[in-house]
C-alpha positions as CSV (number, residue, x, y, z in Angstrom):
1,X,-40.0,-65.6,-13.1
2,X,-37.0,-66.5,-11.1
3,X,-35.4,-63.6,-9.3
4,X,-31.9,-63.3,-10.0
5,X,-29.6,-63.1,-6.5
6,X,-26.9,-60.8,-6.5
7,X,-23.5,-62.7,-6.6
8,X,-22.0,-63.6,-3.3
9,X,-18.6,-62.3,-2.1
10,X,-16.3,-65.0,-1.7
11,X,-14.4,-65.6,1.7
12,X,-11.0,-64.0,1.2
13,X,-8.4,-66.4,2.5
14,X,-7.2,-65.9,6.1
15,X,-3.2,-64.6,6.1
16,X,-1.2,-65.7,9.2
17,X,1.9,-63.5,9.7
18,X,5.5,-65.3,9.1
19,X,7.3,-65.7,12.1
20,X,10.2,-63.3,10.6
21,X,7.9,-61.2,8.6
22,X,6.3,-57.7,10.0
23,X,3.6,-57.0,7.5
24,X,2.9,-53.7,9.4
25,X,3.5,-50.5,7.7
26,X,6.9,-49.3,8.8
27,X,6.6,-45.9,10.6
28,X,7.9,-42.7,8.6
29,X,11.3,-42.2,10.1
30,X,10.7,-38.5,11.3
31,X,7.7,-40.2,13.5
32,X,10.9,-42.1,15.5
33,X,11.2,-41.1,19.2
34,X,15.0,-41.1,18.8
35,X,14.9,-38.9,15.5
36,X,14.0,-36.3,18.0
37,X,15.7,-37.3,20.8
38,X,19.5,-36.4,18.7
39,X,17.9,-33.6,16.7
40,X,16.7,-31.5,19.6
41,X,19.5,-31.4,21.8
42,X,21.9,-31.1,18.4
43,X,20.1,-28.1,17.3
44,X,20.5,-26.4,20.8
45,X,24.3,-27.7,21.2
46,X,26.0,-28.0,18.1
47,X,27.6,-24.3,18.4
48,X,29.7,-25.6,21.3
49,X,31.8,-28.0,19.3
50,X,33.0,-24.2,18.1
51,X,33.7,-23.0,22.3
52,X,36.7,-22.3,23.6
53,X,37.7,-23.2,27.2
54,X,36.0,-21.2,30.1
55,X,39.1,-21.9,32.9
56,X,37.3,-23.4,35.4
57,X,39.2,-26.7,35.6
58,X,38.5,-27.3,31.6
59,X,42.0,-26.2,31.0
60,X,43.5,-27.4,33.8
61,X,42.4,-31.3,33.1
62,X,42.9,-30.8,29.7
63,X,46.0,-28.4,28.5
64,X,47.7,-28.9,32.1
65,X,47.7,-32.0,32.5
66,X,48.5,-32.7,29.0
67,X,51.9,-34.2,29.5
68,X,49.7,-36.9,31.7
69,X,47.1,-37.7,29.6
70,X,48.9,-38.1,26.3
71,X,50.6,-41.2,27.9
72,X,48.1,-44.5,27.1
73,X,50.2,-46.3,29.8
74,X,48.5,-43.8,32.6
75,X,45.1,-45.4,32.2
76,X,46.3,-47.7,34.9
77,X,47.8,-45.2,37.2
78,X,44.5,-43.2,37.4
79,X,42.8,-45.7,40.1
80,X,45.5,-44.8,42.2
81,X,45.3,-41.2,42.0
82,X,42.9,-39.0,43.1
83,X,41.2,-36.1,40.5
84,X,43.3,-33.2,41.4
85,X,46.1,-34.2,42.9
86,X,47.9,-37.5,42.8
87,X,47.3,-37.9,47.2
88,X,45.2,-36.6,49.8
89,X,42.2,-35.5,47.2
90,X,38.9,-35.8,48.5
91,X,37.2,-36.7,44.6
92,X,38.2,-39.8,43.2
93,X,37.4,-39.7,39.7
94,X,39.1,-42.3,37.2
95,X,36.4,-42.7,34.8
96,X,36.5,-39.3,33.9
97,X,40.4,-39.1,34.2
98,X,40.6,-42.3,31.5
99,X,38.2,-40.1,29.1
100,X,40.4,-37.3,29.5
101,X,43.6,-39.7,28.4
102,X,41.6,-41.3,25.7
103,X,40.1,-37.9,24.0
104,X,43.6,-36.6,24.6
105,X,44.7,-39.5,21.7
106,X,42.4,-38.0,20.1
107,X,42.4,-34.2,19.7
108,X,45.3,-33.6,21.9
109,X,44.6,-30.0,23.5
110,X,41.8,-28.6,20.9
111,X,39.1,-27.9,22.7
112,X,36.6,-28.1,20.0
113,X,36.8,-32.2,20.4
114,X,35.9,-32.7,23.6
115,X,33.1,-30.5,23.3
116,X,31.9,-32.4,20.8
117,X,32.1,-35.8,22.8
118,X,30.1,-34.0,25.7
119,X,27.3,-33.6,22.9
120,X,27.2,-37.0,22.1
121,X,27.6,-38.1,25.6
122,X,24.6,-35.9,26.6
123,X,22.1,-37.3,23.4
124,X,22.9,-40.9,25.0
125,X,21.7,-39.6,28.4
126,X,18.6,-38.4,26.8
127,X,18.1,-41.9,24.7
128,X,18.7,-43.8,27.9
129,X,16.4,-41.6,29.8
130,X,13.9,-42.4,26.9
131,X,14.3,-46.4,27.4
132,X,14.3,-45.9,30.9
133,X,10.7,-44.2,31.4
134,X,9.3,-46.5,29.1
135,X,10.9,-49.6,31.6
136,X,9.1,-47.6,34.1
137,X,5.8,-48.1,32.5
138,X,5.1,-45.0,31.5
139,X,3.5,-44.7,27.8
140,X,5.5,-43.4,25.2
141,X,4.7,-40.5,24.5
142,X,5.0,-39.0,27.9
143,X,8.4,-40.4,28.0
144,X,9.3,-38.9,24.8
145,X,7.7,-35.5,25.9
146,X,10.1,-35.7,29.4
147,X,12.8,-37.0,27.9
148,X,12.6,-34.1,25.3
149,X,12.2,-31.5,28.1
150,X,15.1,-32.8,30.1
151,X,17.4,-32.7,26.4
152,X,17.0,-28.8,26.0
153,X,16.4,-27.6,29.2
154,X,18.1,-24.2,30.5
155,X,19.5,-25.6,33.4
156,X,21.3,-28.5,32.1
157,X,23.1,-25.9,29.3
158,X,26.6,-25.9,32.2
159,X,26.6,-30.1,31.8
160,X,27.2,-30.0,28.1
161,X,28.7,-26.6,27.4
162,X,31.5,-27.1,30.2
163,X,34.0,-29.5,29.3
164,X,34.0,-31.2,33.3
165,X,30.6,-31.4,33.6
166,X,31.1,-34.7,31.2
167,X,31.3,-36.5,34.6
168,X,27.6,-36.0,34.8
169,X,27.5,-36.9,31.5
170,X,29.2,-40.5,32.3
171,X,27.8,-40.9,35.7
172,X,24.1,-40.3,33.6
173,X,25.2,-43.1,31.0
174,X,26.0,-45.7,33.7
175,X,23.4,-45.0,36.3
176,X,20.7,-45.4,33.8
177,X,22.1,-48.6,31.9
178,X,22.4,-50.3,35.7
179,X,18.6,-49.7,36.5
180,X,17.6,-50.5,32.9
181,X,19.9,-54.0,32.9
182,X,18.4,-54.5,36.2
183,X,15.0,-54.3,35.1
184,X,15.6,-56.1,31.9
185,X,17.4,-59.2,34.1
186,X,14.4,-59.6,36.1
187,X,12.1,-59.5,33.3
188,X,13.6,-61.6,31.1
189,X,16.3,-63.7,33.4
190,X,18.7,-63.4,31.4
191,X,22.2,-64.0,32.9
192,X,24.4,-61.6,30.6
193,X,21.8,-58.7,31.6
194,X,22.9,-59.5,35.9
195,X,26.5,-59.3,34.6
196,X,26.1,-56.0,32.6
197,X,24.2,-54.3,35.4
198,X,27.0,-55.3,38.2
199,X,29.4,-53.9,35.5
200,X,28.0,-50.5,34.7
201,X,27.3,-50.3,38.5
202,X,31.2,-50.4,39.6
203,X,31.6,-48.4,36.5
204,X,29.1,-45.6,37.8
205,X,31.3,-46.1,41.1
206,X,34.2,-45.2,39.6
207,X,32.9,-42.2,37.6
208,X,31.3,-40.7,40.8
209,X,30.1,-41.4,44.1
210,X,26.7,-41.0,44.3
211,X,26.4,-43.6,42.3
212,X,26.2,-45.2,45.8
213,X,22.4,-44.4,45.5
214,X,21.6,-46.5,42.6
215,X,20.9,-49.9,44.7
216,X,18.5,-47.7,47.0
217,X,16.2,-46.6,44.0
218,X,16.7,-50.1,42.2
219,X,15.3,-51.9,45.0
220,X,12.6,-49.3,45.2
221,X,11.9,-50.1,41.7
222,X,12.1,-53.3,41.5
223,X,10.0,-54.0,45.0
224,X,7.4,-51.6,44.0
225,X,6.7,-51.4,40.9
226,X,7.4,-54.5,39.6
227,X,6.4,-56.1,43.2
228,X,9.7,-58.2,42.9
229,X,10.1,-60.6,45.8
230,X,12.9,-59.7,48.3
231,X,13.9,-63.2,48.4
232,X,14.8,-63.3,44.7
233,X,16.9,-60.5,44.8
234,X,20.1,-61.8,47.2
235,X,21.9,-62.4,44.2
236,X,21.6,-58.3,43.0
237,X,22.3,-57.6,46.5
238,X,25.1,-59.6,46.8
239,X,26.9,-58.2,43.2
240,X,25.9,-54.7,44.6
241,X,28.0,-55.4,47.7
242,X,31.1,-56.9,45.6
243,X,31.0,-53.5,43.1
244,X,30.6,-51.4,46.4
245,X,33.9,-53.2,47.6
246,X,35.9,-53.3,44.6
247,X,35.3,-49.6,44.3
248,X,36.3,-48.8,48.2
249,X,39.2,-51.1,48.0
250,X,40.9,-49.1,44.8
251,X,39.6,-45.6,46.4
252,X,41.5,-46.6,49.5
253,X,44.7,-47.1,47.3
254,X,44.7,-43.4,46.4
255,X,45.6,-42.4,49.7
256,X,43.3,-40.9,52.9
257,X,41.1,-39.0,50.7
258,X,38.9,-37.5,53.6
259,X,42.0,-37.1,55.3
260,X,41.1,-33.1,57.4
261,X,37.6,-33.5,56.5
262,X,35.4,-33.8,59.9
263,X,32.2,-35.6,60.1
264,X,31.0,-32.2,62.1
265,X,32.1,-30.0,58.6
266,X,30.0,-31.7,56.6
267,X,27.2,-32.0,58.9
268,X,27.4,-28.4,59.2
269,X,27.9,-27.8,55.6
270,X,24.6,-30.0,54.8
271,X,22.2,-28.3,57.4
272,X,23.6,-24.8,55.9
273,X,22.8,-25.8,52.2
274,X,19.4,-27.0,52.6
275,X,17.6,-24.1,51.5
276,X,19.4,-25.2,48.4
277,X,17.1,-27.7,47.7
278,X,14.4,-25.1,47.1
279,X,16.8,-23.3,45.4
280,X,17.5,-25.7,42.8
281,X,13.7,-27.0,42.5
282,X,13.1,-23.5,41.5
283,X,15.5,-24.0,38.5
284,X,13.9,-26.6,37.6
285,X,10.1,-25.1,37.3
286,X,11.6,-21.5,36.5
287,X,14.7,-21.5,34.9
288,X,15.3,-17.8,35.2
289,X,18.0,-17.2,37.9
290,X,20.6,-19.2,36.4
291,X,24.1,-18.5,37.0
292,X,27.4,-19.9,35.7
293,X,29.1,-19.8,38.8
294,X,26.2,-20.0,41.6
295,X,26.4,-18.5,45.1
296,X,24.2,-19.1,47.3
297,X,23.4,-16.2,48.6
298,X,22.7,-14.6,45.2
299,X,20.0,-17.1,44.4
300,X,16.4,-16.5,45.3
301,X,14.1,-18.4,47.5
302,X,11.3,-17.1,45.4
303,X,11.1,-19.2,42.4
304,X,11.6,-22.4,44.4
305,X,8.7,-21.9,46.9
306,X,6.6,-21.0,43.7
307,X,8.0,-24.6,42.7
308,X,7.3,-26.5,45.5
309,X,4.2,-25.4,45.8
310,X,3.1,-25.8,41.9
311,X,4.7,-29.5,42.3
312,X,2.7,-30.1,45.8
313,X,-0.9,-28.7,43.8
314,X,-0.1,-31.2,41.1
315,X,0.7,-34.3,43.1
316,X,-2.4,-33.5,45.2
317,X,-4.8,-32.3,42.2
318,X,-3.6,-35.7,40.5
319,X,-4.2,-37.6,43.5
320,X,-0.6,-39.6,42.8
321,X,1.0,-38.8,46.0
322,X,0.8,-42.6,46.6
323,X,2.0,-43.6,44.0
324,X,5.1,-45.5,43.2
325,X,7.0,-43.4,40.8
326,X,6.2,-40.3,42.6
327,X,7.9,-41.7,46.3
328,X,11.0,-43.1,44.5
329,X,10.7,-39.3,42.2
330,X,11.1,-37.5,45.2
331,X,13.8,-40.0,47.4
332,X,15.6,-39.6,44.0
333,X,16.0,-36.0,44.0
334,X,16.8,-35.8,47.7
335,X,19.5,-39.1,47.6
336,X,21.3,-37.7,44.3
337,X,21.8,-34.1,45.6
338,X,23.0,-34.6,48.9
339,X,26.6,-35.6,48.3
340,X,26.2,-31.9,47.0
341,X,24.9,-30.4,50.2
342,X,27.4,-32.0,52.4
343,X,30.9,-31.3,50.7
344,X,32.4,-28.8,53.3
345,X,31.6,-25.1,52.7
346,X,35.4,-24.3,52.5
347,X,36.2,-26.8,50.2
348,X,33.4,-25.7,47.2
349,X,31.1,-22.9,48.2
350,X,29.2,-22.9,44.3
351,X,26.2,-24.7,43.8
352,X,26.7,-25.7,40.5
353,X,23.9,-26.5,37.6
354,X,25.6,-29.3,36.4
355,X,25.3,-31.2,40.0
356,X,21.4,-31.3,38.6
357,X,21.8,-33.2,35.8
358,X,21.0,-36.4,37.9
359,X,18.6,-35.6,40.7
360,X,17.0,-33.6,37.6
361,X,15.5,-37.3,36.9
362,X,13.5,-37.8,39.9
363,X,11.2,-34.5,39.2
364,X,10.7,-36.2,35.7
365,X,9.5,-39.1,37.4
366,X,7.2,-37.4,39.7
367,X,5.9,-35.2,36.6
368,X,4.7,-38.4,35.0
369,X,2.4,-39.1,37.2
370,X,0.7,-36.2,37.5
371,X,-2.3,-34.9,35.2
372,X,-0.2,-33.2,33.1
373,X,1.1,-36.4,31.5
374,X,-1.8,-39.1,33.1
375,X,-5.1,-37.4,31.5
376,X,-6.1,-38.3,28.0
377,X,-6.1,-34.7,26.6
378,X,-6.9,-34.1,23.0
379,X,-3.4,-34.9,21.5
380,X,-3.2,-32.3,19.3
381,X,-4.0,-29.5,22.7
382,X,-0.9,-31.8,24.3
383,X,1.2,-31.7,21.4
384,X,0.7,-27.8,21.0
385,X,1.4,-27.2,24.6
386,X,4.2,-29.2,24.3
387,X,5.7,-27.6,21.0
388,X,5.2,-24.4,22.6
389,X,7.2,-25.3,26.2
390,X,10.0,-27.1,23.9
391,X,10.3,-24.1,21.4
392,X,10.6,-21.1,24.7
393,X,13.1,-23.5,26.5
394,X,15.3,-24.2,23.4
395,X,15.6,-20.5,22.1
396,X,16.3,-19.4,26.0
397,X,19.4,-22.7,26.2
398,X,20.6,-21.4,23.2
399,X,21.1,-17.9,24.1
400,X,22.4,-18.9,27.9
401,X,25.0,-21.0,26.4
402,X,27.3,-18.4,25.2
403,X,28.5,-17.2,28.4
404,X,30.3,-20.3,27.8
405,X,32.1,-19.3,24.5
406,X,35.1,-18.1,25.9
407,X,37.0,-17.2,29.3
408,X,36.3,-14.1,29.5
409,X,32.8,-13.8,28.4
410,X,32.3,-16.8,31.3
411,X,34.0,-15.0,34.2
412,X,32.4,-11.7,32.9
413,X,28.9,-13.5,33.1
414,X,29.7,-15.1,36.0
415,X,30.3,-12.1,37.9
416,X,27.3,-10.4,36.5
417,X,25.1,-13.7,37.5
418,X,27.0,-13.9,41.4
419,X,27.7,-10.5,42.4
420,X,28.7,-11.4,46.4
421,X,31.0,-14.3,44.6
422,X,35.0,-13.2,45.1
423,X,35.8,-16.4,43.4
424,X,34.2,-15.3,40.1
425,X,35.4,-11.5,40.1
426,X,39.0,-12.8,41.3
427,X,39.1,-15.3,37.5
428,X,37.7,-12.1,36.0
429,X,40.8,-10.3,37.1
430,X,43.0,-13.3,36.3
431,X,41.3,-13.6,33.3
432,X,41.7,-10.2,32.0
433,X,44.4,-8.8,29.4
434,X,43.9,-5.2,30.9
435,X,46.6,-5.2,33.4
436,X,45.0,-2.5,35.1
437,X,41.2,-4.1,35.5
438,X,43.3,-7.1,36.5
439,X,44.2,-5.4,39.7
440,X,41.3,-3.9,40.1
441,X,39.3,-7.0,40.1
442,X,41.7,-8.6,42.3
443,X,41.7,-6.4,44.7
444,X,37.8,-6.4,44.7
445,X,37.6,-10.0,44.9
446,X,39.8,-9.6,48.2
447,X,37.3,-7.0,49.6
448,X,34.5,-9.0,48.9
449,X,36.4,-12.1,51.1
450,X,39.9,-12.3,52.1
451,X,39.9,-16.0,53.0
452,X,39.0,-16.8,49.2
453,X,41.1,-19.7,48.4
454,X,44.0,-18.2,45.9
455,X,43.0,-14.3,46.4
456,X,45.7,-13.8,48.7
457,X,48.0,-15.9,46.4
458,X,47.5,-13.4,43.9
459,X,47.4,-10.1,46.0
460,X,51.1,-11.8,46.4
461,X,51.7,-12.0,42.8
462,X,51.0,-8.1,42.4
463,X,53.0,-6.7,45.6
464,X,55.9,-9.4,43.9
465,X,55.5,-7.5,40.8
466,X,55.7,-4.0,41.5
467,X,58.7,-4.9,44.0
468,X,57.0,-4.4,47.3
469,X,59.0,-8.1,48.6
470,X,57.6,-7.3,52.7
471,X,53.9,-7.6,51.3
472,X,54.4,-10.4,49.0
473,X,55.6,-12.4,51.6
474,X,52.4,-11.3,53.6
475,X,50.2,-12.0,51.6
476,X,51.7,-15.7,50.2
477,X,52.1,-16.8,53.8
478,X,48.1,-16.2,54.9
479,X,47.4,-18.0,51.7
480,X,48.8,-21.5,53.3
481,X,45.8,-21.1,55.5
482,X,43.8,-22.2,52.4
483,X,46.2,-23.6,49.6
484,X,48.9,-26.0,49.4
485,X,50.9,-25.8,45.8
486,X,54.4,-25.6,44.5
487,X,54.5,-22.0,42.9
488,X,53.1,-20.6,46.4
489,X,55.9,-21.8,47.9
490,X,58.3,-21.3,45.4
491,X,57.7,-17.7,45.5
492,X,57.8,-17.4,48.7
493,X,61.5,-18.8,48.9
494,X,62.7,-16.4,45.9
495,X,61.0,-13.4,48.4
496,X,63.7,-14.6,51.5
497,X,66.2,-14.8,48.9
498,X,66.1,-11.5,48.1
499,X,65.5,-10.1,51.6
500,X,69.0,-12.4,52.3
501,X,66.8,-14.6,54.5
502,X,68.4,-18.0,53.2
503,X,67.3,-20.8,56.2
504,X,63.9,-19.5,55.3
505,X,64.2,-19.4,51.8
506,X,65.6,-22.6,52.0
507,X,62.4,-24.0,53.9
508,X,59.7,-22.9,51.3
509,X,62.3,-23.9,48.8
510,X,62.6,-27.5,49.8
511,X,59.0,-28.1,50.7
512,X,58.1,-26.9,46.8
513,X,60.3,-29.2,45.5
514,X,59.0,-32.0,47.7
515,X,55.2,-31.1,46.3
516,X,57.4,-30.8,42.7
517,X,60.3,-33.0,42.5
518,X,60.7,-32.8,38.7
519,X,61.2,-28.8,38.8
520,X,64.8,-29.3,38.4
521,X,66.0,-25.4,38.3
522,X,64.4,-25.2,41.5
523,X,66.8,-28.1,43.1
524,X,69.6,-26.6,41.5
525,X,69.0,-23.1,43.1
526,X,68.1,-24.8,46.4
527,X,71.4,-27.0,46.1
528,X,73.1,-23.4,45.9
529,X,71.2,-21.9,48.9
530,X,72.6,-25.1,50.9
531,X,75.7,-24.7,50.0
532,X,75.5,-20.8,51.1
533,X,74.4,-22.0,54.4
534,X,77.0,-24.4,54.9
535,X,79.8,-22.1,53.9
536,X,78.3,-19.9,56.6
537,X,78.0,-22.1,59.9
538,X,81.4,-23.5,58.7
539,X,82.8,-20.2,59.4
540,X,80.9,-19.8,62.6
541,X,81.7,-22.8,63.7
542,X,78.5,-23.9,63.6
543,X,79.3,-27.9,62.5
544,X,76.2,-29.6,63.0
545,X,74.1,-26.8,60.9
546,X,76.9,-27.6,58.2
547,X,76.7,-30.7,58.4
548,X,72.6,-30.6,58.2
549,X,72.8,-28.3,55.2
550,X,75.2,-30.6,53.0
551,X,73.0,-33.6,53.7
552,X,70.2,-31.2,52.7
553,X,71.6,-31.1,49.5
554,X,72.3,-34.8,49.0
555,X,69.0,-35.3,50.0
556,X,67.2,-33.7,46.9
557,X,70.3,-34.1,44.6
558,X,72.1,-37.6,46.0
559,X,74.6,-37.3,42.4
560,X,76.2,-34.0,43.1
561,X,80.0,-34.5,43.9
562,X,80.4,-31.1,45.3
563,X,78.0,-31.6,48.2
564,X,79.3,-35.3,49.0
565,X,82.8,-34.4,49.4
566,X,82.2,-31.8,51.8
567,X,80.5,-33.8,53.7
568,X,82.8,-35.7,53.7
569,X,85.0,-33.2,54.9
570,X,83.4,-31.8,57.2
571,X,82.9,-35.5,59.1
572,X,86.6,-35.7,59.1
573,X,87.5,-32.4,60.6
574,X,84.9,-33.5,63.6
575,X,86.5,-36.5,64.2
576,X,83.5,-38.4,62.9
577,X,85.8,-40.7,60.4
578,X,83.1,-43.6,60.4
579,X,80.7,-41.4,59.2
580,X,82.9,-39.7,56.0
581,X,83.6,-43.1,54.9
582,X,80.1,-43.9,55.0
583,X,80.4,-41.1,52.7
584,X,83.1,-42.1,50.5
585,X,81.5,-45.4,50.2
586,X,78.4,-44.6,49.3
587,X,80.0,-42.0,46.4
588,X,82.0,-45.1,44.7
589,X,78.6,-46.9,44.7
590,X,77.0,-44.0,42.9
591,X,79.5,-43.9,40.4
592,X,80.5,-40.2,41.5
593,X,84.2,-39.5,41.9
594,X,86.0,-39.4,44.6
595,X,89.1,-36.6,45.6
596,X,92.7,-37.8,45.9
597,X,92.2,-35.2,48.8
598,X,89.5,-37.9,50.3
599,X,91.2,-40.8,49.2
600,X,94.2,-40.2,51.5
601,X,92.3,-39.0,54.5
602,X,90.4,-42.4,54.2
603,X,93.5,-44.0,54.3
């Protein structure tokens, strides 16, 4: 009997994979990193597109300046400028002053676009924080998990939901597109990605300055952990240099923007501010002491012990504090927030949330290589603990963000959060429609610290108000001790004029037209005062303060014929008849008419 064998199983034919084929499943699209990466942050956000402006410098770059930034042709005057003021302004921001111009096209003065554009500005940052932790060879879902934190965390709610914290924003973009073309031109040589990274360096540069950090943790980066050769990086180096040039070169055609600013002030300034450190670390593990407008001595030392001591126990449980990624982690944090730390305490005494957006980075970094992200827990457990974090942190952002609804409801908030701050309870009196909290504020905001920049300005506005002209003038004269702009001395002028004080009306008057040239009733009234003036010493006999008064007035209006021919005049009647035909000579060049009266004494 012969057995019968059970049919073999034939070979099935070996399938090679296409070159230009992918016969993998495609993933579901909800299992994409950047799915979540834009739908986080837009589901904590999206109610600012709705936010009006708070007036802390949102309106004054955007409605203010409007007249400047509906002009296209101004994108090339911005390099020249500085941020605030065209001279003499220690930030030198074009970057952000060309977005301003270009949203401007845009949406003109409605605030509800530019939020918007700091939304999507803010989910790039988070995608290019993705990419970057992933270059940095850290698996993917930890990045994912970090970059997820950083989208929807508390503390990062004033660098979206505040219309100038988009220089964060932009200085985020850039700074992470450098290292990540940097990497990527060293891994692959490819000579477009050396050209992009110099390119998004100088444009880091120009957006803001501690962008001069970047070469510092590239070379970390790139000698480190990807133990690149010095010797092959000269040609980085060298591009770095030429960027760092470019950018000092156009900064130094703005004018001396340090110009008052002592080496000692900021020395002083940075050794006073370095409990901030802590103080911002805490934020960062504890997110419960936030404030819209921070001052430093209303913020707590507490939470950021707590959070230098739960980041110390993790380093050291994890055994990582040798580690690459958690040495560059920490010099990041440190590099990025000491341009904060050493602007002079009299020039910006907040220490702002949105300043962490960046340093915020090198915690992230230190956080991946602790156990928290290194272990291979149970994913599910991870996930969970994760979920959990993400959902508390969400819900709390998106409560916090309505102090930034409107102006009131920020200045209100901000006095709440900062209760020693007499810069936040002076804008909630500024900002307030009762006219009689508005003085009341004001005046509290001068108890709380009389040298506030703009407190005695507006302690000026009320005595102006309410007719008391001798306390006006006191209190606009101590604020030149801490301000310098055209209204300030403007109203002092009008003060003088009415007290019949017309040499030093005349002063103030000329020196706010010198700060405002285009404030043309102004020139027309000082013009008048002049000519008061003149009449005056004229009758006194007092022919060289004439004299210096008419030329006053040709100085600031050279076309007016009234001023010219008495100057004329009055050169004759001194026996200075070289001079008055100087005069006359200069008039028929102008095209402004002479006097038959002149005409014959020129004769």
């Amino acid at each position: 009997m012969v057995k019968a064998h059970p049919p073999r199983r034939q070979p099935q034919p070996h399938l090679k994979k296409s070159p230009g084929i992918n016969t993998e499943p495609a993933r579901p699209i909800w299992q994409s990193p950047f799915v979540w990466l834009i739908l986080l942050p837009l589901l904590v956000y999206v109610k600012i597109i709705f936010f009006d402006f708070t007036a802390l410098d949102d309106q004054f770059f955007v409605v203010d300046h409007a007249s400047f930034n509906a002009n296209p042709a101004n994108i090339f005057a911005v390099f020249n400028r500085g941020l605030f003021v065209p001279e003499n302004d220690i930030y030198y921001r074009p970057v952000f002053l060309i977005d301003m111009i270009l949203e401007n096209q845009l949406f003109g003065v409605k605030p509800w676009g530019y939020h918007l554009f700091s939304l999507i500005f803010h989910i790039i940052s988070v995608c290019l924080l993705f990419v970057f932790l992933k270059r940095c060879k850290i698996p993917e879902t930890p990045s994912l998990l970090l970059a997820l934190l950083f989208s929807i965390h508390p503390v990062l709610t004033q660098t979206v939901a505040w219309i100038p914290g988009r220089n964060d924003l932009i200085l985020m973009i850039f700074f992470l597109s450098t290292l990540i073309f940097t990497i990527d031109y060293f891994q692959k040589s490819k000579i477009h990605l050396f050209f992009a990274q110099f390119l998004t360096f100088l444009l880091a540069l120009l957006t803001k300055e501690t962008a001069v950090m970047i070469p510092v943790i590239a070379f970390l980066l790139l000698r480190f952990v990807f133990s690149v050769k010095i010797s092959k990086m000269w040609p980085l180096f060298a591009s770095w240099i030429l960027a760092l040039f470019i950018w000092y070169a156009l900064r130094a055609s703005s004018g001396p923007s340090y110009q008052g600013m002592l080496f000692r002030e900021m020395v002083e300034s940075g050794i006073y501010r370095i409990p901030a450190i802590l103080q911002y670390l805490g934020k960062i593990f504890f997110p419960f002491n936030l404030s819209a407008v921070p001052q430093f001595e209303d913020i707590t030392w507490v939470w950021g012990a707590l959070a230098l001591v739960t980041l110390v126990a993790l380093v050291a449980i994890s055994k990582s504090f040798k580690k690459p990624l958690v040495i560059i982690g920490v010099l990041w944090y440190f590099l990025c927030l000491l341009p904060v730390l050493l602007v002079p305490k009299q020039l910006n005494d907040q220490l702002y949330e949105h300043r962490l957006y960046l340093p915020f980075i090198g915690i992230l970094l230190v956080l991946s290589q602790t156990l928290l992200f290194t272990e291979k827990w149970a994913p599910k457990n991870t996930l969970a603990v994760a979920a959990g974090i993400l959902l508390i942190f969400m819900t709390y952002s998106f409560i916090r963000l309505e102090c930034y609804r409107d102006r009131q409801t920020f200045w209100d908030t901000a006095v709440s959060d900062s209760p020693t701050s007499a810069f936040a309870k002076l804008n909630q009196g500024i900002q307030s429609k009762d006219s009689t909290l508005r003085q009341k504020y004001i005046r509290q905001a001068y108890a709380i610290n009389s040298q506030e920049m703009l407190v005695n300005y507006w302690m000026g506005i009320m005595a102006d108000r309410n007719k008391k002209i001798d306390s006006a003038i006191y209190y606009y004269t101590k604020e030149l001790a801490f301000s310098s702009f055209p209204d300030l001395y403007f109203n002092l002028s009008r003060c003088f004029f009415e007290l019949k004080k017309l040499d030093s009306a005349a002063k103030y008057l000329s020196k706010g037209i010198e700060l405002e040239p285009d404030r043309k009733a102004a020139v027309n009234v000082l013009a008048d005062v002049y000519f008061k003036l003149a009449e005056s010493a004229w009758q006194r006999s007092k022919f060289d303060s004439a004299t210096h008064y008419l030329r006053q007035v040709t100085q600031f209006d050279p076309g007016n014929q009234q001023a010219n021919h008495n100057l004329a005049m009055v050169y004759f009647q001194t026996q200075q008849r070289a001079k008055a035909l100087l005069v006359i000579e200069s008039m028929k060049m102008a095209g402004i008419p002479v006097s038959q009266d002149l005409v014959n004494l020129s004769k």
